[in-house]
N, C-alpha and C positions, 0 to 999 in steps of 0.2 A: 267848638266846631260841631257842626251839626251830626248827628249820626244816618251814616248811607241808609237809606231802606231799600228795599228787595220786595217785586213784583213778580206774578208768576204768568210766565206769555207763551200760548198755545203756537205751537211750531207748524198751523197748519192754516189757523184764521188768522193770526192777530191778536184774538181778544187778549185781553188783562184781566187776572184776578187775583184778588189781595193774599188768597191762600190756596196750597193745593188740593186736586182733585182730582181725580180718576180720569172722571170725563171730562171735555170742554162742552157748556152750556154755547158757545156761538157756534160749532158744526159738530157737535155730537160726536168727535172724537176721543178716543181713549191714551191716555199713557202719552199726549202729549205737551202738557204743560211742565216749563223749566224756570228754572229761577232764572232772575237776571238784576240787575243795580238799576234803579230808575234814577235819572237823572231830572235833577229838581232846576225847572227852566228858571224861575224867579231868584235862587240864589245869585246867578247875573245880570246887575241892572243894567238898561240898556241907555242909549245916548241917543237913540234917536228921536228927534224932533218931529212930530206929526206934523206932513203938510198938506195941503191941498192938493185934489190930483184931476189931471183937465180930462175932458172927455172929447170925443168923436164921435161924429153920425156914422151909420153902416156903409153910405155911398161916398166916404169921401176917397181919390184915388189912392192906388197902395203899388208899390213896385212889384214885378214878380218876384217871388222869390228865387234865390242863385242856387245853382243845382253845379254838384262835384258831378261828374261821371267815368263812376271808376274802370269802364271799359269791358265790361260783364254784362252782357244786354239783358239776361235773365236778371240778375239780381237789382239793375237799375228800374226794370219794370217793375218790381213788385216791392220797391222802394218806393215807386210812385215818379221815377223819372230822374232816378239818382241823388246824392247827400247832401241833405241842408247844411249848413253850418250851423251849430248849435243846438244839431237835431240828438237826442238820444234813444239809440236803437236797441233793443233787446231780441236775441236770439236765443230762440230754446227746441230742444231735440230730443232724440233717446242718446243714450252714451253712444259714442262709437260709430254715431250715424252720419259725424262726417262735418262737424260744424267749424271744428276747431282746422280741420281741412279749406274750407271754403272760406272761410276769416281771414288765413294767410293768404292764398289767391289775392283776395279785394287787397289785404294790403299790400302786394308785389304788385299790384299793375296797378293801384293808386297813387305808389309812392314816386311812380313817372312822372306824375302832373304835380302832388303836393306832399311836405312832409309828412310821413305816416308813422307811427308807432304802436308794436306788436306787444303787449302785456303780459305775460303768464304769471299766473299764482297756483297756477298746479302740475307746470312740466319746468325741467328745468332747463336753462339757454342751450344745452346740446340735443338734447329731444327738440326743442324745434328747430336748432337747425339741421338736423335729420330728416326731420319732414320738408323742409324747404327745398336738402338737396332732391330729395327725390321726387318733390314739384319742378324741382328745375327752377327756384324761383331762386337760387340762393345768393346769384350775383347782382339782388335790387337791393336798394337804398333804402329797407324797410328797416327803422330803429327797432333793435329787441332790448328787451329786460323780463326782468323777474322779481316779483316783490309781492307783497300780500297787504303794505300799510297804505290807506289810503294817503295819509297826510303825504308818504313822498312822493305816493302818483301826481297829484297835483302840482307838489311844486316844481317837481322835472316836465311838465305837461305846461308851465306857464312860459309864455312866449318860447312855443316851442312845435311841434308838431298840429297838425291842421286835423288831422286824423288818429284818432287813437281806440285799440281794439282792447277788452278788460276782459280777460279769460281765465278765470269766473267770478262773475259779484256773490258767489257763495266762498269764495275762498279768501275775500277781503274784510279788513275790519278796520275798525277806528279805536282811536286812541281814549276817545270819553268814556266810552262803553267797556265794562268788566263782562259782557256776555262772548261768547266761544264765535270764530269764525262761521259761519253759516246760520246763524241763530236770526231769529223775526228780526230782533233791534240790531243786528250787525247789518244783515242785507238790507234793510231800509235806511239806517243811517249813512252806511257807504254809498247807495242807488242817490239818495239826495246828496251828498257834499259832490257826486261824478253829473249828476240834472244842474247841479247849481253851478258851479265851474263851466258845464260846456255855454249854461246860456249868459253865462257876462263875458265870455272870450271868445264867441263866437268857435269852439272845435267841436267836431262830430265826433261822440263817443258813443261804439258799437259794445252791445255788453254783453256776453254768454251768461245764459243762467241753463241750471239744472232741470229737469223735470224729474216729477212723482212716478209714482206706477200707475197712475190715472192719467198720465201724459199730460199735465198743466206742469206750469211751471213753478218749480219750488219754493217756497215761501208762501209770504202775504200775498194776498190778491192787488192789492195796495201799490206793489211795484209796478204789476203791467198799466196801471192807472197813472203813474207817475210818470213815464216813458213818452214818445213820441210817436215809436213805434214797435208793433209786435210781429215777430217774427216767428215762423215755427218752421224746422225741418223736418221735414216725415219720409217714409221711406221703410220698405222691410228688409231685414239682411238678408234676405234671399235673392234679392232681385237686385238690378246692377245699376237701378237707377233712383233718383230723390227730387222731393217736389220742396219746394221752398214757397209756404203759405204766408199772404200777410192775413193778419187777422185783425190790427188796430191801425190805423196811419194816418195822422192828422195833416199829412201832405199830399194822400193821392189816394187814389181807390181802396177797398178792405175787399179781400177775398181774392187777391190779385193773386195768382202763382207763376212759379217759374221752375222750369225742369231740369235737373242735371243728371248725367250719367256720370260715373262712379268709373275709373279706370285705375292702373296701375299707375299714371303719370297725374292722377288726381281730378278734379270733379269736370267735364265736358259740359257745355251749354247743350241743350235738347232748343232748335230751333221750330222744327218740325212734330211735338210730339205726340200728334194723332199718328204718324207714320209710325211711332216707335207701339203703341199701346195697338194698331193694327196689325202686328205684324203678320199672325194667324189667323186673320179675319176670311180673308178666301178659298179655310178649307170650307169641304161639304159636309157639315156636319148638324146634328140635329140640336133644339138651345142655343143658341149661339145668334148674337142679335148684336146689331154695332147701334149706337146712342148716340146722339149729338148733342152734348150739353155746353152747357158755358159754365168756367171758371174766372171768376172778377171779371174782367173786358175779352176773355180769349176764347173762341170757340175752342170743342175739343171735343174731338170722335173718339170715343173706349168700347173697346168690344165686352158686352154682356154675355155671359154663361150659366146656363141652369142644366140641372139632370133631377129628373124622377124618375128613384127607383122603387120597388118593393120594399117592404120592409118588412123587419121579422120581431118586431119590438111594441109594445103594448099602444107606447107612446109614438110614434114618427117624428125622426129628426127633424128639426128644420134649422140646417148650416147657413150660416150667412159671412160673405169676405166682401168686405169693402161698399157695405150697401146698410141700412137698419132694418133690424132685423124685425120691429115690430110693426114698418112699412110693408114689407115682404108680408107678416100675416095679414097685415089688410086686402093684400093683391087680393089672394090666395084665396078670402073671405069674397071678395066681392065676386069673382069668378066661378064659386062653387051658386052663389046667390043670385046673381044676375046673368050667367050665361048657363046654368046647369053642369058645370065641367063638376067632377069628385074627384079629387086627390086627399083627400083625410089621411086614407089607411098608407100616404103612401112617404118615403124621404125625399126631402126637396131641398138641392142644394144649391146654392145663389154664388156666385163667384164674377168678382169684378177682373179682368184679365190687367197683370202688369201691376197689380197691388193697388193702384188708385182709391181712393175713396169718395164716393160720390154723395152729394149732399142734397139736392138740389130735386123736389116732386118733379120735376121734368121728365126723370126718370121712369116712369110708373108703367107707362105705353111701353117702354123698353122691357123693362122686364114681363109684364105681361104678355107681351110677343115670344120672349124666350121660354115662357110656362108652355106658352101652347104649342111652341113648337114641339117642345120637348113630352110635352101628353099626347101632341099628333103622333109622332115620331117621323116627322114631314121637317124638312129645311127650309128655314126661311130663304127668300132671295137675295141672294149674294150680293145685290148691287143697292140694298134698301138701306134705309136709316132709319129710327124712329124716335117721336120725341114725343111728348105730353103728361098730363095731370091725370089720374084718374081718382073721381069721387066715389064717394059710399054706395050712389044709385047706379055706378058703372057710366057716369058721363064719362067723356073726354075733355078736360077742360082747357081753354087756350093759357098759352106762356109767353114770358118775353122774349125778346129778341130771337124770332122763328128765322127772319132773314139771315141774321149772321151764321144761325147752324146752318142754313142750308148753304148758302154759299161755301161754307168752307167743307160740305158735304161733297158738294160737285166739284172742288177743286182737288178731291181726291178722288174722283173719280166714282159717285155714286149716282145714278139716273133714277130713281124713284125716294120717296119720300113720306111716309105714313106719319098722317099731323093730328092735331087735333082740328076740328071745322069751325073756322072764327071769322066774324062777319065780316073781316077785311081781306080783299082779295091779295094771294102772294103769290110772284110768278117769277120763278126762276126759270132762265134760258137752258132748253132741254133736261129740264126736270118734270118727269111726274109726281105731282102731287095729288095724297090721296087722303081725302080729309075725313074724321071720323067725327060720328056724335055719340056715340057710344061702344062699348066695348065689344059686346056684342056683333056690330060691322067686322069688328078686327076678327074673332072667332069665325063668322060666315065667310071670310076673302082667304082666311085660310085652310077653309076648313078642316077645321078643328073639331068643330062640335059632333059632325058626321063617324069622325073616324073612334072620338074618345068615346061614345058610344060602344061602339062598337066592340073596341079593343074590354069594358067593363061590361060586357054582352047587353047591354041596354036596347 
């Protein structure tokens, strides 16, 4: 009998090394390489017979693919139009931020249209059905269990439920493997025998995975490559609501989100939620600038906040929430460069209202407007939006889809519009639009530059 060898696999990349080390050589990590049993693939010879395999042109016709819809209009949008069969989904969050909440939902109002089954390997059957009663969901047809082996997941999952939720592929293992629940080769081998299973039986398996303190998700990188779809929940515990990111989806758009609010009776759809991120938009106040961005296909108005204050420190803060923060120093550079404004000596603090995080240079105009408001100590107009690029010379530069912000600008009720100037005419019914080519326009329409003056005795 041949004798086991033992590999030692880094708990953060993946790699493999034949002996231990301090650090990991593939991400520079410390203290995490562990042993594990490597399992030798050539000890089982196989039986299959190489055959020929036919091919297809790119145009030949294909049916659409068939879409479950589990009745959650948020979460079928940002699935890309609800659940393939076969498809495997990966969800990941901070602890506590509500996933294993929203998991149950989809399978209480899934299991109306098809068999659904609820998995735990980390609460036990009366913890969830504690949480179901007090979703209210507890009298659906949703199969529960509890288990941590993959082998019986599958065999109870064969000719059997249509829907199945795996809550967590860190909590599962397999049988071949002498490595600890959670470990590189546990989660990649259970993530493959739960990919392989759904795509020969055609069931949709939805899988919770963990995340880091870097907010990826735990393990190899490997998994979310393996999946069909990447999912992420975000959301801060302060605030009573959560955005649901796709970030990979081989069936529908990537960058798609969907809102929910957080209640005592469990997660609420956000159908409207520039209303919800406005809600303070029409005090009078100085900083304060509403933005019209897009996330994946959905317009979306967020109110932006800045303040400059004094400051009494060698260095000047500069706070940034929900924005980057080495964007913000470029603003802040080109302004002092291109319009003569000085805020060096001063703290400047950037705050996305409702915890949002905005990803997207569209942004730039926005918060530019809110610097200046905030160094005027003048309010912007209450009824404005603004959106654009701005470069290193202080252009303005154009963005996509300008139409869909503004429309969903004036369907909330906003009549002016500050754009970038782009050689294509855009005319929305009873909107003023005020087109810029540089930054500097924006600083003169508000004057800014007169008062910052002033206020630094210039």
């Amino acid at each position: 009998m041949a004798k086991p060898t033992t590999h030692f696999v880094c708990q953060a990349c993946g790699s493999c090394f034949p002996k231990w080390s301090g650090k990991c050589d593939g991400c520079n990590s410390w203290n995490t390489l562990v042993e594990e049993a490597t399992v030798d693939s050539f000890q089982k010879k196989t039986t299959h017979k190489a055959q020929k395999i036919e091919f297809s042109s790119l145009d030949d016709v294909s049916t659409p693919l068939p879409r479950l819809l589990t009745g959650i209009e948020e979460f079928d949008r940002v699935c890309g139009g609800g659940l393939v069969p076969g498809s495997v989904i990966l969800v990941g969050g901070d602890p506590g931020i509500g996933k294993s909440t929203l998991l149950l939902q989809v399978a209480a109002i899934t299991s109306g249209k098809t068999s659904c089954a609820y998995i735990s390997g980390e609460e036990a059957a009366d913890q969830v059905r504690l949480r179901a009663r007090r979703l209210q969901v507890s009298s659906t047809s949703v199969q529960l269990a509890t288990t941590t082996h993959i082998g019986d997941i599958l065999k109870s999952l064969h000719h059997g439920p249509q829907v199945a939720i795996i809550d967590s592929i860190q909590t599962m293992y397999v049988d071949a493997l002498d490595a600890a629940p959670g470990t590189v080769s546990q989660v990649r081998a259970s993530a493959h025998e739960l990919i392989r299973f759904a795509k020969k039986y055609g069931v949709t398996i939805i899988i919770v995975g963990h995340v880091t303190k870097e907010g990826v998700i735990a393990g190899p990188r490997v998994l979310e490559h393996m999946v069909d779809t990447v999912l992420y929940f975000e959301g801060e515990r302060g605030h009573h609501f959560r955005i649901l990111r796709s970030v990979k989806n081989r069936f529908g758009p990537t960058d798609e989100i969907g809102v929910f609010e957080m209640t005592d009776k469990g997660l609420q759809e956000v159908h409207n939620p520039s209303a919800l991120f406005l809600s303070h938009s029409h005090e009078d106040v100085t900083g304060s600038c509403v933005f019209a961005g897009i996330e994946g296909t959905r317009p979306l108005l967020v109110e932006i906040q800045s303040l400059i204050a004094p400051s009494s420190l060698a260095t000047p803060r500069r706070s940034v929430v929900g924005w980057d923060s080495g964007r913000l120093s470029m603003i802040l550079a080109v302004l002092e460069a291109r319009c003569g404004l000085v805020c060096g000596s001063r703290d400047v603090f950037l705050n996305v209202a409702g915890g949002l995080r905005i990803t997207e240079p569209a942004a730039d105009l926005a918060v530019a407007a809110s610097l200046l408001s905030s160094l005027a100590d003048a309010p912007l107009p209450k009824d404005a939006v603004f959106f654009g690029e701005i470069g290193l010379s202080g252009e303005v530069r154009p963005i996509s889809q300008q139409e869909a912000r503004l429309k969903e600008a004036y369907k909330l009720g906003f009549k002016t519009a500050f754009i970038p100037k782009s050689s294509k005419p855009l005319s929305v019914a009873e909107m003023t639009l005020i087109s810029l080519a540089h930054l500097v326009e924006l600083a003169n329409y508000l004057e800014a530059k007169p008062k910052m003056r002033k206020a630094y005795g210039g």
